[in-house]
N, C-alpha and C positions, 0 to 999 in steps of 0.2 A: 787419258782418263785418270790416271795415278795421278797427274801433277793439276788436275783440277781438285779431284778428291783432298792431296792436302793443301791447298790452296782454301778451300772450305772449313778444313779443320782450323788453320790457322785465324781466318776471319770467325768461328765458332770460337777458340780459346782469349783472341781479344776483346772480344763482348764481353764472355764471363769474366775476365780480368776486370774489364772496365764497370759491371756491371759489383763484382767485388768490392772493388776502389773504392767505387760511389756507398756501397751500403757500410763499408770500414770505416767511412769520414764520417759518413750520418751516426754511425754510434758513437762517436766519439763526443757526444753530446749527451746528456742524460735530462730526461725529461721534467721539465720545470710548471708545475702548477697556482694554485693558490696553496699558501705554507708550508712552499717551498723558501729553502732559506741559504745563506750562505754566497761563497767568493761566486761562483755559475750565475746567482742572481743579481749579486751586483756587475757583475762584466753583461749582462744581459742589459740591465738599468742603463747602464753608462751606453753602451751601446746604442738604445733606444735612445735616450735623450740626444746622442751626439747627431740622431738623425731625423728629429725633431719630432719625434713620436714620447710626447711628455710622460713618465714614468713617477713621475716627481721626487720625492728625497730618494739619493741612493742610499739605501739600506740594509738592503742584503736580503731583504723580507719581499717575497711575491705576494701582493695584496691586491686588493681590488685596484688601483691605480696602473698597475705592473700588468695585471689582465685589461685592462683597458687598452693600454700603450702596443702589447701584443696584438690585442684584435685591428686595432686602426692597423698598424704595417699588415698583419697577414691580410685586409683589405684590400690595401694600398698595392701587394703582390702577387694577388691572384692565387693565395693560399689557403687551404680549407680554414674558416674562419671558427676557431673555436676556443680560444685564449688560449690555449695550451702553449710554451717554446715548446716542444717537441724539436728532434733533428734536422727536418726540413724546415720550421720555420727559423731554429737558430744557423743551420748554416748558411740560408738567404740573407740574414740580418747579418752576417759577420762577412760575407764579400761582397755586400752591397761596395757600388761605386759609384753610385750618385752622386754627383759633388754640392757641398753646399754651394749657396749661393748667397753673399753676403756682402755688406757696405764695404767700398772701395774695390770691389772686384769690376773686370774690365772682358769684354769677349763676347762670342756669338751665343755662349751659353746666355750670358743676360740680355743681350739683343730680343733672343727668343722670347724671356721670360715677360720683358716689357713688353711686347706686342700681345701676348696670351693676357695680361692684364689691362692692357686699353682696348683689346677685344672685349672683354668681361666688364668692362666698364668701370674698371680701378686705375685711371688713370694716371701715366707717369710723366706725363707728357711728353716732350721729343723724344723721338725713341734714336738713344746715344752708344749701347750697351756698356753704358758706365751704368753701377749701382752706387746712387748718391740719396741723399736725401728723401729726393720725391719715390725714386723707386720701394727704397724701404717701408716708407711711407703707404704707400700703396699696397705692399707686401704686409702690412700688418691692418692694414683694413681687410683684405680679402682672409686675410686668417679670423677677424671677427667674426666675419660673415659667413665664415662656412667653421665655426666653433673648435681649432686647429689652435694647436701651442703659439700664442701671439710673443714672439720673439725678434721678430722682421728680418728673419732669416727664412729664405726658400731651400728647406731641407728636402727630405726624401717623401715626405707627407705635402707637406703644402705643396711643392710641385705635384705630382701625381692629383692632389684634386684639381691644382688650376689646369692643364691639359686633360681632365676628363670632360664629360658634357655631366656632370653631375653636381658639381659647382655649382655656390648661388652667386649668382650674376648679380652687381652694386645697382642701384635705380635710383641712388641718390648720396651725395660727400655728407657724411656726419660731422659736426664739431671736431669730433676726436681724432680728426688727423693730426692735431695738432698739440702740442704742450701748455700750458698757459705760461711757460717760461720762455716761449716762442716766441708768441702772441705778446706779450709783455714789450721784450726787444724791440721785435719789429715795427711795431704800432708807434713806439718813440723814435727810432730813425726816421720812419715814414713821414712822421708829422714834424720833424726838426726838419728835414730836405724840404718838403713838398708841402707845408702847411696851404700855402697861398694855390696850388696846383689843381687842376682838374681832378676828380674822380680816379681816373683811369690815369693819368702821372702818378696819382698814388699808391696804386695796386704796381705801376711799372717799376718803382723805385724799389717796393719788395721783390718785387718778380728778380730785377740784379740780387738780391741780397741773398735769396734763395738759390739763383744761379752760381751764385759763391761758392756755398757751402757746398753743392755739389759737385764742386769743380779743384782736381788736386792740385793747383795751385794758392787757393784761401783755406783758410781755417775751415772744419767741418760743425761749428755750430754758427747757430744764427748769432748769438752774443760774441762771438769770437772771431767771426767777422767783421762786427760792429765795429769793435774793440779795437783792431789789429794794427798796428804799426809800422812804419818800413824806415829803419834808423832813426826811430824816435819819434816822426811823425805820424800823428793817427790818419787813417784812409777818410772818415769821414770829418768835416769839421765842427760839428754839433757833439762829439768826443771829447773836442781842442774845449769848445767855447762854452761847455757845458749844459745847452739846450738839450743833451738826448734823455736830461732826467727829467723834461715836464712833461705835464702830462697830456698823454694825448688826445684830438679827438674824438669823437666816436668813429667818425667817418677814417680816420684812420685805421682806428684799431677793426673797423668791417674789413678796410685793405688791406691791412697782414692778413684776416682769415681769410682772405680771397687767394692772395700772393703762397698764404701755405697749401695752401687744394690746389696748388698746379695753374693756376691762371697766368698766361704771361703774354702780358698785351704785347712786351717786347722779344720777344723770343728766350734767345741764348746770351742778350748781351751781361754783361757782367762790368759796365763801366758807365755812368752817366756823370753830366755839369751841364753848367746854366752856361754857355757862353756868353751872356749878356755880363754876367757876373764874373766868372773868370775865364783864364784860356786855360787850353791842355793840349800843348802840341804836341806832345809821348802819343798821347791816346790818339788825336787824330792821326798821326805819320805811322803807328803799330794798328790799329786796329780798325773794322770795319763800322761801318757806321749803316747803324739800324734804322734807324724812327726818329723824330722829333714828337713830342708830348705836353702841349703848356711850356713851361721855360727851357724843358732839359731835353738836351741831348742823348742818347743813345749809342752804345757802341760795343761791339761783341771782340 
């Protein structure tokens, strides 16, 4: 009975220890409101913004922005919602572990995230769990559409709404997936390769170009893959011969905005030619070969 009795005591003094600890860490915060000011409000700022909950200019100044940015995360974590940092909500916010999630990342983290967006109907298409292009891309549409810091980073915010069911779900690709410095590029490659081409050769010619950029072996823009050279010579020859400055036609530049919304008549390949025109024994003997389309070849 004795060696129960402090057996009990013991598990009673480490509660109140722990129960200690916990209220000793939470004070160690002092309560942040509107006009509130100073180093506490900018390490709060910064903090929120690095977790994509927009604070906007760091200041130092808790203003209506800064109570914004607090209400969306105590949202986001199941914390009494009432702008205040207070100790609970700033010590949440300072050992969050959310990892961003951002271009050129690789892993089952973004695996996930692509699937929860072509769930949602933001589509990234193959789901590769590389974060390239299209993903990002996708990640900053779904932040339009649900009125979230459009940064095309899936921070601690934008995740939390896309895994909710509280999400607005996309019902249709807007323009603005795209840059018109994009659209510019691509619509002239498309139409210097493929002027004479079917439709869908045309979209497929973007569809490699876009497959580029997403891919760590090319350049990560659309013009910079265009552009790109391998000891001197350029990858495309509308580069060499200076057709990629005319101008396009319409039907092409419809195919870059199709090729930028994820359409890819050809998959993943990232290498096409006309074999009537030239050979490419590299490409045939390394690489798999996808589709024929109108004149060109295919090959991933």
């Amino acid at each position: 009975m004795k060696k129960f009795n402090i057996a009990i005591s013991i598990i009673a003094i480490l509660l109140l220890l722990t129960i200690l600890t916990t209220n000793a860490f939470a004070e160690n915060y002092n309560l942040l409101n509107i006009g509130s000011r100073g180093s506490e409000v900018v390490n709060l700022q910064k903090a929120l913004n690095e977790q994509g909950y927009n604070s906007g200019v760091i200041d130092g100044i808790y203003g209506y922005n800064t109570r914004s940015a607090v209400t969306n995360f105590q949202k986001s974590n199941s914390l009494v919602v009432d702008g205040i940092a207070g100790p609970n909500t700033q010590s949440k916010l300072y050992s969050s572990n959310k990892e961003l999630l951002k271009y050129g990342m690789r892993g089952s983290q973004i695996t996930k995230l692509q699937k929860a967006l072509n769930n949602k109907g933001f589509s990234v298409g193959a789901i590769d769990g590389i974060f390239g292009y299209r993903t990002k891309t996708s990640v900053i549409n779904f932040q339009k559409a649900n009125s979230l810091l459009i940064d095309g980073i899936a921070g601690p915010e934008t995740q939390s709404k896309l895994y909710s069911s509280q999400s607005v779900n996309s019902t249709s690709i807007a323009e603005s997936n795209y840059s018109s410095n994009d659209v510019y590029w691509l619509s002239r490659i498309i139409h210097a390769e493929s002027n004479g081409e079917p439709y869908k050769g045309k979209v497929a010619v973007g569809n490699v170009i876009v497959n580029r950029v997403d891919s760590k072996d090319f350049p990560n823009t659309i013009k910079g893959v265009i552009f790109e050279d391998y000891k001197g010579i350029h990858q495309f020859s509308p580069v060499a011969s200076g057709t990629i400055y005319n101008e396009p036609s319409p039907q092409s530049v419809q195919a870059a905005k199709e090729a930028l919304n994820n359409s890819n008549p050809v998959g993943d390949s990232t290498y096409f030619f006309n074999p009537d025109k030239a050979s490419s024994t590299w490409i045939e003997n390394n690489k798999t070969y996808v589709a024929r389309i109108g004149d060109h070849v295919f090959y991933k």
